[in-house]
C-alpha positions in Angstrom: 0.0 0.0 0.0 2.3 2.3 0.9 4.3 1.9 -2.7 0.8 2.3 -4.5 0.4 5.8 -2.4 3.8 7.3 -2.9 2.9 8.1 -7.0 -0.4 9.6 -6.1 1.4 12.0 -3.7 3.3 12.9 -6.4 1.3 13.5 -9.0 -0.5 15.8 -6.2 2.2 17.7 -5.3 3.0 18.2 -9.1 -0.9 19.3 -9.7 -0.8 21.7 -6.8 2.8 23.3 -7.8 1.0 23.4 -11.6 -2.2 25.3 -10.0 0.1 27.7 -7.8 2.2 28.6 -11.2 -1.1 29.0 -13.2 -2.4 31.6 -10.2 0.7 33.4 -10.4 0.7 33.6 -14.1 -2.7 34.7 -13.9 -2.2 37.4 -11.6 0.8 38.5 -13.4 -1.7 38.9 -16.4 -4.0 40.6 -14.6 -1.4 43.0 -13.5 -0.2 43.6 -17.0 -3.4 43.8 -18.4 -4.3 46.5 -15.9 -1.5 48.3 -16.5 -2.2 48.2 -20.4 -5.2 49.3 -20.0 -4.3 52.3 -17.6 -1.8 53.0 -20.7 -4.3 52.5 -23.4 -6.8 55.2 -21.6 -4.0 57.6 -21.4 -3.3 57.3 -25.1 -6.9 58.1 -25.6 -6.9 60.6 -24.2 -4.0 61.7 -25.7 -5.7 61.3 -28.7 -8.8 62.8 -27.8 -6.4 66.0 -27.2 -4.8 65.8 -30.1 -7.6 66.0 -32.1 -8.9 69.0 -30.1 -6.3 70.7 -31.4 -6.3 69.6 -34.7 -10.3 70.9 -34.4 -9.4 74.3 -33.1 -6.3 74.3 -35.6 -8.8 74.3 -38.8 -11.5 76.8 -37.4 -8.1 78.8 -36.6 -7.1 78.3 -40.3 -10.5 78.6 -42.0 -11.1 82.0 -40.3 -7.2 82.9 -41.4 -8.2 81.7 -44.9 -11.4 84.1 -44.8 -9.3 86.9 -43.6 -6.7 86.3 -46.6 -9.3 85.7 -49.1 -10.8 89.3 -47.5 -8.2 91.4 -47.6 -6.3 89.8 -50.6 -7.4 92.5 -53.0 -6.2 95.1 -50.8 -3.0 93.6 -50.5 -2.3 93.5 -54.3 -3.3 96.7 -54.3 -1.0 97.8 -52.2 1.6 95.8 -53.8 0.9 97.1 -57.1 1.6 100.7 -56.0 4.4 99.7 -54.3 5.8 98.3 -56.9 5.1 101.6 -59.3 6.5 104.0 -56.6 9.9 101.6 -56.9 9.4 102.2 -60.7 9.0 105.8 -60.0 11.9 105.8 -57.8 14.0 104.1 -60.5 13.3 106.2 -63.4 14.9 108.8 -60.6 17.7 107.4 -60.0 18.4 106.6 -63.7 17.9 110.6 -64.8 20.0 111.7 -61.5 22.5 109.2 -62.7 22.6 110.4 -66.3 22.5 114.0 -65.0 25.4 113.2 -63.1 27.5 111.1 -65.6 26.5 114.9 -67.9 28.1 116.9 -64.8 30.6 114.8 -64.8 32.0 114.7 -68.5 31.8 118.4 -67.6 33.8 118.4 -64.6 36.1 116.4 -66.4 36.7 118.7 -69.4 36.9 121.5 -66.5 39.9 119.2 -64.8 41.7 119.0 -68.1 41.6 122.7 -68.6 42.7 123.5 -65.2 45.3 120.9 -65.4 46.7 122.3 -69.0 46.9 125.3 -66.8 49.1 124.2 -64.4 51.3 122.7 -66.8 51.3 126.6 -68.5 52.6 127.7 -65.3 55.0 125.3 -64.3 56.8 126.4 -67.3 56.2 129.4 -67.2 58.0 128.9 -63.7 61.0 127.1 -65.1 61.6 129.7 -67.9 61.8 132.1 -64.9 64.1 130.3 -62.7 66.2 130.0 -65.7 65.9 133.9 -66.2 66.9 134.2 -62.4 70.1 131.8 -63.1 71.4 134.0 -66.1 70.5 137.2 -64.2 72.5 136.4 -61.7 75.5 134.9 -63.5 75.2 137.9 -65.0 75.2 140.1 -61.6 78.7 138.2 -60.6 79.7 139.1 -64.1 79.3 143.2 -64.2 80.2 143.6 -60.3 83.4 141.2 -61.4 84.0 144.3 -63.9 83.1 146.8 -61.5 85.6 145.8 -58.8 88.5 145.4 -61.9 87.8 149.2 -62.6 87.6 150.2 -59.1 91.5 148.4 -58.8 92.4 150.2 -61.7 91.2 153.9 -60.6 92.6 153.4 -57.0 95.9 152.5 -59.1 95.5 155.4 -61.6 95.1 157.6 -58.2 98.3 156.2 -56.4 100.6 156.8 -59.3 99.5 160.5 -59.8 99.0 161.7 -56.0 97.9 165.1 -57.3 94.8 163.9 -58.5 94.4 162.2 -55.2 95.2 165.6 -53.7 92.7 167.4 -56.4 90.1 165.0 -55.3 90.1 165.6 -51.7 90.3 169.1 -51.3 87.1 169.1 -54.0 85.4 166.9 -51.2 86.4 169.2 -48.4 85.1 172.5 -49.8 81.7 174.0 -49.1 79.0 173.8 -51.7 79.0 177.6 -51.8 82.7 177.6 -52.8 81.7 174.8 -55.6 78.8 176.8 -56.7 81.3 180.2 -56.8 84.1 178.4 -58.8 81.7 175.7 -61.2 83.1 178.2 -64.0 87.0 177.8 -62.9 86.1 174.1 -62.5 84.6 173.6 -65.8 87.7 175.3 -67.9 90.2 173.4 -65.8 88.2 170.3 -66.2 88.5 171.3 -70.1 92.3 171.3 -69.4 93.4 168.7 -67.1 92.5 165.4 -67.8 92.7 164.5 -64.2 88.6 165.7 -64.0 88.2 164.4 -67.3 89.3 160.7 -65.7 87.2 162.0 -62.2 83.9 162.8 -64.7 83.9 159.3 -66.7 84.4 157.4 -63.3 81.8 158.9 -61.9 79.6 158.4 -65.1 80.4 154.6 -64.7 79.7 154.4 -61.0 76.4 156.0 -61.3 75.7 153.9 -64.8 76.8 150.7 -63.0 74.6 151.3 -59.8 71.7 151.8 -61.7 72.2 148.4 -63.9 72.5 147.1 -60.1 69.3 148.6 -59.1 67.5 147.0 -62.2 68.9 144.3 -61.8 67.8 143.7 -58.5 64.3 144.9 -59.0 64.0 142.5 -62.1 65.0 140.0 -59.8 62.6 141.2 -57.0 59.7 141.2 -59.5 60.4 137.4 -60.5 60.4 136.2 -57.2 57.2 138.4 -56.2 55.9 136.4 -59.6 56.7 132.9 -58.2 55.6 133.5 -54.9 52.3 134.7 -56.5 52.6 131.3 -58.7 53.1 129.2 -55.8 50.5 131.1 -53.8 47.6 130.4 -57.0 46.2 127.5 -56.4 45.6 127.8 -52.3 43.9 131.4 -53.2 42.2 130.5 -56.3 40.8 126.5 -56.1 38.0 127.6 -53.4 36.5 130.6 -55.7 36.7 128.1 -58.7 34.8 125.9 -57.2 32.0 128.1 -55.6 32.1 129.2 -59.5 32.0 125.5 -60.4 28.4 125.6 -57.8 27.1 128.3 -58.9 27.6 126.8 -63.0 26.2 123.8 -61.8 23.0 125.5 -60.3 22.8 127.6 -63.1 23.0 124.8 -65.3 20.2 122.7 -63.7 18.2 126.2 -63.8 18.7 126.0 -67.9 18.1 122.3 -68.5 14.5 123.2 -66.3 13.9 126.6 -68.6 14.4 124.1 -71.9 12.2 121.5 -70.7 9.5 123.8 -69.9 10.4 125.4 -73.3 9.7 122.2 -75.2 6.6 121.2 -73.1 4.8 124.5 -74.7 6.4 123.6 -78.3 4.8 120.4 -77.7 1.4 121.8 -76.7 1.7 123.6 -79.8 2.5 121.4 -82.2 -0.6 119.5 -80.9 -2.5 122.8 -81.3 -1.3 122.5 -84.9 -1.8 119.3 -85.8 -5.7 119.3 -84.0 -6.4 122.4 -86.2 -4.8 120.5 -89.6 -6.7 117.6 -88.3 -10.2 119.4 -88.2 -9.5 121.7 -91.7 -8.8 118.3 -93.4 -12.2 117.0 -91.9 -13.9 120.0 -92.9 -12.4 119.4 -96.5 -13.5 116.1 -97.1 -17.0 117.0 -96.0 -16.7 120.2 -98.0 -16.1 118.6 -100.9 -18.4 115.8 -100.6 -20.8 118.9 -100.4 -19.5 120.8 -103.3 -19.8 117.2 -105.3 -23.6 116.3 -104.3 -24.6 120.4 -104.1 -21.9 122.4 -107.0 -23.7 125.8 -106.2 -23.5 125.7 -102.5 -22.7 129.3 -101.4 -23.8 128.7 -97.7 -20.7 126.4 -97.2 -18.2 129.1 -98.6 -19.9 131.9 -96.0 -19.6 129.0 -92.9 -15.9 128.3 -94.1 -14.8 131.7 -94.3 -16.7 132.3 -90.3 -14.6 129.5 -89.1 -11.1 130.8 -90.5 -11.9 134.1 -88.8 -13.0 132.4 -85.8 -9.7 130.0 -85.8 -7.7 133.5 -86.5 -9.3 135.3 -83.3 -8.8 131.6 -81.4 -5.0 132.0 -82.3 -4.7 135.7 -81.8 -6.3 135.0 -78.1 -3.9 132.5 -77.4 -1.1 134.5 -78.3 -2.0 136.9 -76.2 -2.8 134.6 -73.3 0.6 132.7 -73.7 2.9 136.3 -73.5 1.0 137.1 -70.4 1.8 134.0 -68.8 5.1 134.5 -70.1 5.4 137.6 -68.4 4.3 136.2 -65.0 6.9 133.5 -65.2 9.3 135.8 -66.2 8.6 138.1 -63.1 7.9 135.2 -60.9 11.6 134.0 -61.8 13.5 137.2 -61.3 11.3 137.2 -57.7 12.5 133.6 -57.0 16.1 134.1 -58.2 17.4 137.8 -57.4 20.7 136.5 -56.3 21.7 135.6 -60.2 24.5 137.9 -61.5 24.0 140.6 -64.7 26.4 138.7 -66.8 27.3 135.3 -67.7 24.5 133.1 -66.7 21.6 136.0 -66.2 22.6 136.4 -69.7 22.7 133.1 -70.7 18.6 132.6 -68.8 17.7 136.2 -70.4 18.6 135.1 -73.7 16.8 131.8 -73.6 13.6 133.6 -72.9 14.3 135.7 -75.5 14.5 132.5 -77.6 11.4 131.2 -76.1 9.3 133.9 -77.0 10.7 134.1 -80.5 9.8 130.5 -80.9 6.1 131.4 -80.2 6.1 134.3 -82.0 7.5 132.0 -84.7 4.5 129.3 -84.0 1.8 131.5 -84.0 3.5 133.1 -87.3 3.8 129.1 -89.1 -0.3 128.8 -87.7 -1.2 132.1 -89.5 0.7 130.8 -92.6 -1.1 127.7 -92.2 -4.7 129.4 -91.9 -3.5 132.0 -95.0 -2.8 128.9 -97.4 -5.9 127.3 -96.2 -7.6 130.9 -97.7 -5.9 130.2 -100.5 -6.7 126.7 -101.3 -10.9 127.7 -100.4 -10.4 129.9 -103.2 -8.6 127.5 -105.3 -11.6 125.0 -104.5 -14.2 127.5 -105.3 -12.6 128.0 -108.8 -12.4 124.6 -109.5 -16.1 123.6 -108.6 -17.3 123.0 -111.7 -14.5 120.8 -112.6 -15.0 118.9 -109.3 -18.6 118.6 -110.5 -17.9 117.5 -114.1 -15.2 115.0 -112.4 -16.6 113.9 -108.9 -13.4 111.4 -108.3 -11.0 114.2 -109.1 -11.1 116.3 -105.6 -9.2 113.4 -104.4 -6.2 114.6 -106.2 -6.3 117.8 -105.8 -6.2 118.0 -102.1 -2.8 119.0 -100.9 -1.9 116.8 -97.8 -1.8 118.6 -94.9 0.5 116.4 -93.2 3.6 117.1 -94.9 2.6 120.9 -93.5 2.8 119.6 -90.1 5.4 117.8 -90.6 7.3 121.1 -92.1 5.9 123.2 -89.0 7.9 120.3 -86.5 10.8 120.6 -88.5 11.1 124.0 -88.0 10.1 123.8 -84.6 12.9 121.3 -83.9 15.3 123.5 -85.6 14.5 126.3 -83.3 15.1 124.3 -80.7 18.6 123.0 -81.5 19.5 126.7 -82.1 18.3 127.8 -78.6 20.4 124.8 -77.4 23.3 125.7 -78.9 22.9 129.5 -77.8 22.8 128.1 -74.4 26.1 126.1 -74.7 28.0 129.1 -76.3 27.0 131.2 -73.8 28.0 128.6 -71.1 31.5 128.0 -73.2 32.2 131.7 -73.1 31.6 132.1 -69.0 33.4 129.2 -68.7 37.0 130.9 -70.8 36.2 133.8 -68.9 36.3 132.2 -65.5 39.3 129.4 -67.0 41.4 132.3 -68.3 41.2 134.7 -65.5 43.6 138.0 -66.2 
């Protein structure tokens, strides 16, 4: 019995060792189940807060979008004129740039002439150190000859002591005793030669201290001219270049008077061309007119009204441009009162002078115009009847009025290029004057 029970035990033992590892391994999955559980609701709600955001996120960008979509107009509109105000800005810098590369050619001429100057007057101060040398070589020279006399007359006096004697009692006596005996003196000095030796001395000392005075004052004068050579350009440079300013201003002043000068040939070169534009209208429909109606006297009185009117038109505007040209002119002279009389007041005096001429000249070419208009209504009216025999013919007839225009620019632009070059002359001249100062 007790051999059959031992293997029961066993297998006991074994099952209750099997049932305690099961419990534990169940418990140790209950554990880790818990605790992935605990883990998978914190993910969730992870989750849950992630797409909380990601809800507020696109209301956040939807009202964003809404805004954009709003105010997108707006911003390419502001754009836009940003972009044209750059434009504006570089079209600014581009004329300031050409205007300076202009003032800068000019300064550059203005360099070369100053420094062909300076070259002038560096020789100009060589040749006069060279005149110094020789001058004085030729100071050493004469006072060399002077001193070889004065041996030779001291020699002269020692051999012949009575002319020695002669020559000190003449210094010794009164100038009222020379002034009694000048007539004694003058018959002995006819006799002796003693005075006639005394008198030629004397002629050379006096010659030969007057060559010494020149000479020194010729050489005080050149080194008064150097000094005022070398003295130039500390004295000179600062006026040049408030003169260079004052060009410069002026300049910009001249460039403003021709722009404003071809704005009004413009305007009336448009003028022009409007009134060509309308007579050649009224010419077609005149002779259409003429062709359907050949006795139509009514047309020739409502022509003629109109030229007259054009004329008064014209006259009126004449009158109206030299009264604004008078109030610029005044208004000018009131802005710039500091402008010198010559040179450059000139130079602005005579381009108004131009300007006026050219209008004078304009409405001169627009009275020509309206006078050869006259003259082809009258060569119209004479050749009616042909116009009626021939209704294609008027066609041919008709002078084009464009090469008229074009003839009224071309003088216009001629004007213009002469004012131009007025202006630069004038400029040229001021600027030898001021170069080439005496």
């Amino acid at each position: 019995m007790a051999g059959i029970m031992i293997p029961a035990v066993c297998e006991h033992v074994s099952c209750r060792q099997e049932k305690e590892q099961a419990a534990q391994r169940l418990t140790e999955a209950q554990n880790t189940l818990c605790s992935r559980n605990t883990a998978l609701e914190g993910v969730i709600k992870h989750w849950e807060f992630l797409y909380g955001l990601l809800d507020k996120h696109t209301r956040v960008l939807a009202e964003k979008n809404k805004h954009w979509e709003v105010n997108w107009p707006k911003h390419e509109n502001m754009l836009n004129t940003r972009i044209q105000h750059r434009d504006g800005v570089i079209k600014g810098l581009t004329e300031a740039n050409k205007t300076l590369s202009r003032e800068n050619s000019e300064l550059v001429g203005i360099e070369q002439s100053w420094q062909d100057q300076i070259r002038q007057r560096d020789a100009a101060i060589v040749r006069l150190n060279k005149e110094k040398e020789f001058l004085f070589q030729k100071l050493a020279v004469t006072t060399k000859k002077y001193n070889v006399l004065k041996v030779e007359s001291l020699n002269i006096l020692a051999e012949k002591p009575e002319m020695s004697q002669m020559v000190l009692q003449e210094k010794k006596q009164c100038p009222e005793s020379k002034i009694g005996t000048s007539d004694k003196r003058n018959e002995e000095d006819k006799k002796s030669p003693a005075e006639k030796f005394r008198k030629d001395m004397a002629e050379k000392k006096e010659s030969w201290a007057s060559l010494t005075k020149l000479i020194k004052e010729k050489l005080q004068k050149i080194e008064d001219k150097n000094t005022h050579l070398e003295e130039m350009p500390t004295k000179v440079l600062p006026e040049k270049q408030e003169s260079l300013a004052e060009e410069v201003n002026l300049k910009s002043e001249v460039l403003k008077l021709e722009e404003k000068v071809t704005e009004d040939s413009a305007v009336k070169q448009h003028s022009v061309e409007t009134v060509v534009v309308t007579e050649l209208k009224q010419e077609e429909t005149s002779t259409k007119d003429l062709v359907d109606k050949p006795n139509c006297s009514e047309m020739k009185v409502t022509m003629m009204i109109e030229v007259k009117e054009m004329e008064d038109n014209l006259a009126n505007e004449d009158h109206s441009c030299e009264t604004e040209e008078l109030e610029d002119e005044r208004k000018y002279l009131e802005e710039f009162p500091y402008l010198p009389t010559t040179g450059a007041r000139q130079v602005v005096l005579q381009d108004q002078e131009s300007r006026q001429e050219d209008k004078l000249s304009l409405a001169a070419a627009v009275r020509r115009v309206v006078k050869e208009r006259k003259y082809e209504i009258k060569k119209q009216e004479e050749s009616t009847k042909d116009l009626v025999r021939k209704p294609n013919s008027w066609e041919m007839k008709v002078t084009p009025m464009e090469m008229k225009v074009t003839e009224v620019g071309d003088n216009l632009a001629n004007k213009d290029q002469s004012c131009e070059s007025k202006v630069k002359k004038g400029e040229n001249e001021e600027k030898d004057q001021e170069s080439y100062p005496t």
